[in-house]
N, C-alpha and C positions, 0 to 999 in steps of 0.2 A: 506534471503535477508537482508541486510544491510543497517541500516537505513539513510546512508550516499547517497546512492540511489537514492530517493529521491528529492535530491539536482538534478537531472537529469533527470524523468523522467516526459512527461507530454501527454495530452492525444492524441494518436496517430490520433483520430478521429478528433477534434476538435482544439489540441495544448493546451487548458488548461494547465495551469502550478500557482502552483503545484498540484497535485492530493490528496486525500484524501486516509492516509491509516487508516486502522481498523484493529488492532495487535489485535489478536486473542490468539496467542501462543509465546513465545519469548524464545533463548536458550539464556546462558550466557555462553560466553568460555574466558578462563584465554588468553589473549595474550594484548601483547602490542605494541605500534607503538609509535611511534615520530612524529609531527604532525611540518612542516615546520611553522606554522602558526594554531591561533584557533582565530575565530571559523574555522574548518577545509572546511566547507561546506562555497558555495559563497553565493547561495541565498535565499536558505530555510533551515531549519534546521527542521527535522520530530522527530529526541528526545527531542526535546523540545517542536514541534510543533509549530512554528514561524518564520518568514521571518528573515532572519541574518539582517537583517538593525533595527530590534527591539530590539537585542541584544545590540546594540548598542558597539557593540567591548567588550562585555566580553564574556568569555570561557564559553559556554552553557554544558562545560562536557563532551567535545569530546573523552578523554582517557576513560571515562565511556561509553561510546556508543558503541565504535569501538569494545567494547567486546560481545555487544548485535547482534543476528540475528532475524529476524522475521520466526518464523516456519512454523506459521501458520496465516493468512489474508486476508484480501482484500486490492484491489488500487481502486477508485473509483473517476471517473471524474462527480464533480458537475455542469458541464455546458451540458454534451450529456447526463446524467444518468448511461455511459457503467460502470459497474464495470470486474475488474479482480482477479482471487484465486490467494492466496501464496502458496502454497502447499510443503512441504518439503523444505523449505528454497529460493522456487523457484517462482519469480513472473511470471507466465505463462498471458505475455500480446500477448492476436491471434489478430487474425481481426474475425469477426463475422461468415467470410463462413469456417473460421479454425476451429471454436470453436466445442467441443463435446457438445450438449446440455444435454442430459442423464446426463454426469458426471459433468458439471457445477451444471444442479438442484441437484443434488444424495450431493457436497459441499456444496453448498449453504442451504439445509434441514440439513443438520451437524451443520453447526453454526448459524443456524438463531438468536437463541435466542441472540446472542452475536453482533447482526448489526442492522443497524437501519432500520424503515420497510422502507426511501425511497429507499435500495438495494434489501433487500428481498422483498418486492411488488411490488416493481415499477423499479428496473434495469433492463438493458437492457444490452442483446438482449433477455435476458429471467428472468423472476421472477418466484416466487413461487404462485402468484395469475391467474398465466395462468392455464388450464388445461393440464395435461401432455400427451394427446394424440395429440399437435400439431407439 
């Protein structure tokens, strides 16, 4: 996922905007772009982690970004609690009756250590402090 992204997604449930990511894993690939304009992004910027209006009109690093993917994460809306996996470069955002639970928890037990407990114990629509026979 590209952390340009971001700049666009907010939470489906609630509209929250922006979302909270937690890079886990991150690839770097050699390419380059031209950027009509920087900051590239209009109103968040997540490699830097800041609102483009605190940047105040300087280059937060966009030709360094644009090489970064996120591999491995989460998205995580601070207003419902819902968090979503990055998994293979891929922000898998469902709706709740989509979701796989098994293989949510089975991720979410992969990275715990690496998030914070209000995703691992308290995200929704499942955490790891539920019992896993619900």
């Amino acid at each position: 996922m590209k952390f340009r992204l971001m700049d666009l997604l907010a939470c489906p449930y609630d509209k929250h905007f922006p979302l909270e990511l937690y890079v886990i894993e991150k690839v770097r690939y050699e390419r380059t772009f031209t950027f009509k304009s920087k900051p590239a992004c209009e109103l968040y910027c997540a490699f830097k982690g800041v609102k483009v209006e605190e940047l105040k009109g300087s280059d937060p690093g966009c030709d360094e970004c644009i090489k970064y993917e996120v591999k491995t994460g989460v998205l995580y809306c601070p207003e419902c609690g819902r968090w979503w996996p990055i998994k293979d470069e891929i922000p898998i955002i469902l709706p709740d009756n989509l979701r796989k639970k098994e293989s949510d928890l089975k991720f979410l037990e992969s990275v715990r250590e690496k998030l914070p407990e209000k995703i691992v114990m308290g995200g929704k629509p499942w955490n790891l402090s539920q019992p896993t026979h619900e």
